[in-house]
C-alpha positions in Angstrom: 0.0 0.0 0.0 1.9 2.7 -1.4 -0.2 5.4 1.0 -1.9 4.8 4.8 -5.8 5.3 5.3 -5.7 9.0 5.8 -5.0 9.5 2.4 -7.3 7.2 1.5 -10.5 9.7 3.7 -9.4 12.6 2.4 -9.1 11.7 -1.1 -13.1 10.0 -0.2 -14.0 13.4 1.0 -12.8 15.4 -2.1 -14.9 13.5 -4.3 -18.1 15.0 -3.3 -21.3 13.2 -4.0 -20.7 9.8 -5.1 -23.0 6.4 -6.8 -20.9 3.0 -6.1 -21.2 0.4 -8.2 -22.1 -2.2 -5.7 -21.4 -5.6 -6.1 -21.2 -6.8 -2.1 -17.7 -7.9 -2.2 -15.0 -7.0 -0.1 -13.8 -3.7 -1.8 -16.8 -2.1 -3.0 -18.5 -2.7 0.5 -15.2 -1.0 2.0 -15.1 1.6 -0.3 -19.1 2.2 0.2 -18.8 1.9 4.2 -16.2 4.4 3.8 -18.0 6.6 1.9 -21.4 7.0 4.0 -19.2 7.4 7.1 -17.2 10.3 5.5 -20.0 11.6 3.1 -22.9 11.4 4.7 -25.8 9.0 4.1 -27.5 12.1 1.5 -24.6 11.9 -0.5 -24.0 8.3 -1.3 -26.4 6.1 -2.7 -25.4 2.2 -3.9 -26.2 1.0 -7.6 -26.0 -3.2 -7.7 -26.0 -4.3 -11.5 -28.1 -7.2 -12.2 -27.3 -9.4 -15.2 -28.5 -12.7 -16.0 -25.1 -14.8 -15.3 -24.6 -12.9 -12.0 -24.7 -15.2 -8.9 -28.3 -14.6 -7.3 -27.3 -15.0 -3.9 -25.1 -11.7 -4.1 -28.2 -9.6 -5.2 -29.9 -10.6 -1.6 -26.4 -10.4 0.1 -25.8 -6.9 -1.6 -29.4 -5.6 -0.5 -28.9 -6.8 3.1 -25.6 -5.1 3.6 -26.8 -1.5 2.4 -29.6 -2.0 5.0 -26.9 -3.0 7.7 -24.9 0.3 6.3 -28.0 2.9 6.1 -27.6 3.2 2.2 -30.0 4.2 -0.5 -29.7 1.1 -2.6 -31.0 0.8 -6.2 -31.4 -2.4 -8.2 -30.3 -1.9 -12.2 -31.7 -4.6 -14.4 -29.4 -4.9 -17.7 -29.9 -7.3 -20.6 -27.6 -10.1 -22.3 -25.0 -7.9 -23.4 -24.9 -8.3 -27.3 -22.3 -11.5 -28.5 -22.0 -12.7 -24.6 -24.4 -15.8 -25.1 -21.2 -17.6 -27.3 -19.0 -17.0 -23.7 -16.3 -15.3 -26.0 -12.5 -14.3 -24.9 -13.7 -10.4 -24.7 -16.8 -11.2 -22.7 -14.9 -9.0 -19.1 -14.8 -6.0 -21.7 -18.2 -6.8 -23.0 -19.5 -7.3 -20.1 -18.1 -3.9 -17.9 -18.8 -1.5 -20.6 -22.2 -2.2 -21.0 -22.3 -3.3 -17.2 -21.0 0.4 -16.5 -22.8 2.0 -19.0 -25.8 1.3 -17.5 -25.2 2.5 -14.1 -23.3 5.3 -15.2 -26.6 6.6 -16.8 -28.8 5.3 -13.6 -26.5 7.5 -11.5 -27.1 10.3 -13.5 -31.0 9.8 -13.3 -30.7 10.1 -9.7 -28.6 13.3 -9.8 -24.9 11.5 -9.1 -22.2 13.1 -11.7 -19.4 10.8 -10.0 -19.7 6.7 -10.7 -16.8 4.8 -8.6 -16.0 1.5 -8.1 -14.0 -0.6 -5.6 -10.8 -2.2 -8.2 -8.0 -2.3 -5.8 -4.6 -1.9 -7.2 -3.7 -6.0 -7.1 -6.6 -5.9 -10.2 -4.6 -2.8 -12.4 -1.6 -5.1 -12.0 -3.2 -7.8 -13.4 -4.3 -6.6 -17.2 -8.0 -7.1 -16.6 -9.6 -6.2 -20.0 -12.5 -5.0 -17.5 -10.8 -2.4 -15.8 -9.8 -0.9 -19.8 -13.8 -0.4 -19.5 -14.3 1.3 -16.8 -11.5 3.5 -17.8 -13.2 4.6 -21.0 -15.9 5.2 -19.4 -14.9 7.7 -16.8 -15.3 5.5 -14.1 -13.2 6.1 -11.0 -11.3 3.8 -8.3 -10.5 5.4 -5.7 -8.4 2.5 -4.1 -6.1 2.5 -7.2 -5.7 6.1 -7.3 -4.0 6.1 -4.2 -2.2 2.4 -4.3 -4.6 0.5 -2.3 -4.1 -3.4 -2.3 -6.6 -6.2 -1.6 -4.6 -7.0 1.6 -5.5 -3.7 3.0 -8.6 -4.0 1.3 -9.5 -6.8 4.1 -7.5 -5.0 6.4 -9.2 -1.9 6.7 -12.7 -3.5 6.3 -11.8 -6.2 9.4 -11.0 -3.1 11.4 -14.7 -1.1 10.6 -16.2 -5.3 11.4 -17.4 -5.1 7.6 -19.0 -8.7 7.8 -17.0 -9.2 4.0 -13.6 -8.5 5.7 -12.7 -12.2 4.3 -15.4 -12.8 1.5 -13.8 -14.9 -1.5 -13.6 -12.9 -4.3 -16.7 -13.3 -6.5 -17.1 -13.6 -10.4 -20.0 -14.3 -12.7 -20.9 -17.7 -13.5 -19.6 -17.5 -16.9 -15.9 -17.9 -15.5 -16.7 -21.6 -14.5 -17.5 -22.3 -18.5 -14.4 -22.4 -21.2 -14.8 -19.7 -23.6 -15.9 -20.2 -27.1 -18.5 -22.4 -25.6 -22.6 -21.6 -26.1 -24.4 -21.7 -22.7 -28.1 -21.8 -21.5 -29.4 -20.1 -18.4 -30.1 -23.7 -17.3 -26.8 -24.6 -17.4 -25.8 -21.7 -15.3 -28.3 -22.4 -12.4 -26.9 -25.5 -12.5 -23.8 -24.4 -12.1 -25.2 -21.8 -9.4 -27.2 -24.5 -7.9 -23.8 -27.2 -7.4 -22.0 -24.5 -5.5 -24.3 -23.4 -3.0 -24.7 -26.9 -2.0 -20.8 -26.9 -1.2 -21.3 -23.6 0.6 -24.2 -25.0 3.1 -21.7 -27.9 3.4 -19.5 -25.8 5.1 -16.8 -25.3 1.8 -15.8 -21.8 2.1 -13.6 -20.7 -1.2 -15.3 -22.8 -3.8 -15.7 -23.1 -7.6 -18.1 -25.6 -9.7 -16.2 -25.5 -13.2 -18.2 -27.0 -16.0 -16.9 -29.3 -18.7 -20.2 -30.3 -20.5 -21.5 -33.2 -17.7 -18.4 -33.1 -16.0 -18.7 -31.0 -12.7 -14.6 -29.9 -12.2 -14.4 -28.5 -8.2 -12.1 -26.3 -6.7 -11.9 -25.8 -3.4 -9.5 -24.3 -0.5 -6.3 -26.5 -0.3 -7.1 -26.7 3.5 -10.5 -28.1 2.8 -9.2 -30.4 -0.3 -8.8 -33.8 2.1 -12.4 -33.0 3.7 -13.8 -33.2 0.3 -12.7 -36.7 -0.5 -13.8 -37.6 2.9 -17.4 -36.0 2.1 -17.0 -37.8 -1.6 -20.4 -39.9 -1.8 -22.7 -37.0 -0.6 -20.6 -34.5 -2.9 -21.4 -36.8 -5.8 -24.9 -38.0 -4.6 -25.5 -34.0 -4.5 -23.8 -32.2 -7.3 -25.5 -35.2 -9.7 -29.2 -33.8 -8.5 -28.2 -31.1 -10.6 -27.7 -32.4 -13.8 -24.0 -33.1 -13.7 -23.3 -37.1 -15.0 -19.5 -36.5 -13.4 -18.2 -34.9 -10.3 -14.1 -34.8 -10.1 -11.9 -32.6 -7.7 -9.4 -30.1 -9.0 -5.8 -31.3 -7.1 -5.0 -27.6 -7.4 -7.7 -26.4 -5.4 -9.2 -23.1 -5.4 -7.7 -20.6 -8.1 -9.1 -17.4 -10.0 -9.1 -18.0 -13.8 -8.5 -21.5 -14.1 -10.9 -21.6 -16.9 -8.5 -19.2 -18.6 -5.8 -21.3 -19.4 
């Protein structure tokens, strides 16, 4: 972290009014928590973007935690983005400028000049075609703009007892499909479906990747022996759902895998 969280408040309080895109992870919780504590709750209000391959358990998440932080919190409904039904290799940049584009207008409808979102400086240092978006755009983050990482991301959100302090990073369910490849909305809830059944098992960082009727999981190292322990119900379960084969990634939880 190149400065300390001073810099951090007073660069908060120089932007003035402020919509956050909100997705309910970690850093955009922070940097909204932040924000209505330093802003005031009349000059902040939260804007969650709901597409149809986000997971839907982060919409209720999302709406709970502005109600925990006394936000004004605004639901935007956005469509397939055109070409994104074929999962192509530009579907991040797809994906954030329309994603972006649509809050950036909803922002304005509700009288916010200023969009900003919660990138940290660990996701400028790592190319993300979606961050190019945002940047054409006009769309501010803070946390880069003064060099703060995703360790004192968590840091500084453990500290205020943000309840996401240590949430796994989140990504749409089109990263646990190859790209290239033509998905349904079935297959997603599917997919959706598999890895909240982990979750309720007790699996905290986990990914359900999809190779046709192949179920490919990922979960924390530390929790890689419990799963082959808890292999018949893991099978029994994830093959409710449509899958004909359920396999464990040795690797165990990693971003991107699908990538490769």
């Amino acid at each position: 972290m190149e400065h300390g969280p001073n810099v951090l408040i007073e660069h908060l309080e120089g932007l003035g009014a402020a919509a956050v895109a909100f997705s309910g992870g970690a850093d955009s919780t922070l940097l909204l928590a932040l924000l209505r504590r330093h802003l005031g709750r009349e000059q902040v209000i939260a804007l969650t973007a709901v597409t149809p391959y986000m997971v839907r358990q982060e919409i209720g998440d999302a709406v709970a935690l502005t109600s925990k932080l006394d936000v004004r919190h605004e639901l935007v409904e956005m469509p397939m983005p055109e070409g994104m039904e074929v999962n192509p290799t530009d579907r991040c940049y797809r994906c954030k400028r329309a994603m972006y584009s649509h809050l950036r207008a909803s922002a304005a409808d509700r009288g916010f000049s200023k969009l900003v979102d919660g990138s940290n400086t660990d996701d400028a240092d790592d190319q993300r075609p979606g961050l190019r978006a945002l940047r054409e755009l006009g769309i501010r983050s803070p946390f880069i703009e003064v060099g703060i990482d995703k360790a004192a991301v968590r840091q500084m959100a453990r500290e205020m007892d943000l309840p996401t302090w240590y949430k796994p990073t989140n990504a749409c369910l089109l990263t646990r499909i190859g790209f290239n490849v033509r998905f349904s909305m079935d297959q997603l809830q599917r997919i959706e479906e598999a890895e909240r059944f982990l979750l309720e098992l007790g699996y905290t960082w986990v990914r359900v990747r999809c190779h046709g009727d192949v179920a490919r999981i990922e979960v924390a190292p530390v929790q890689r022996e419990r799963l082959l322990t808890d292999a018949a119900t893991v099978i029994e379960g994830i093959q409710r759902f449509g899958f004909r084969y359920v396999t464990m990634d040795l690797a165990g939880y990693q971003t991107g895998s699908m990538s490769d």
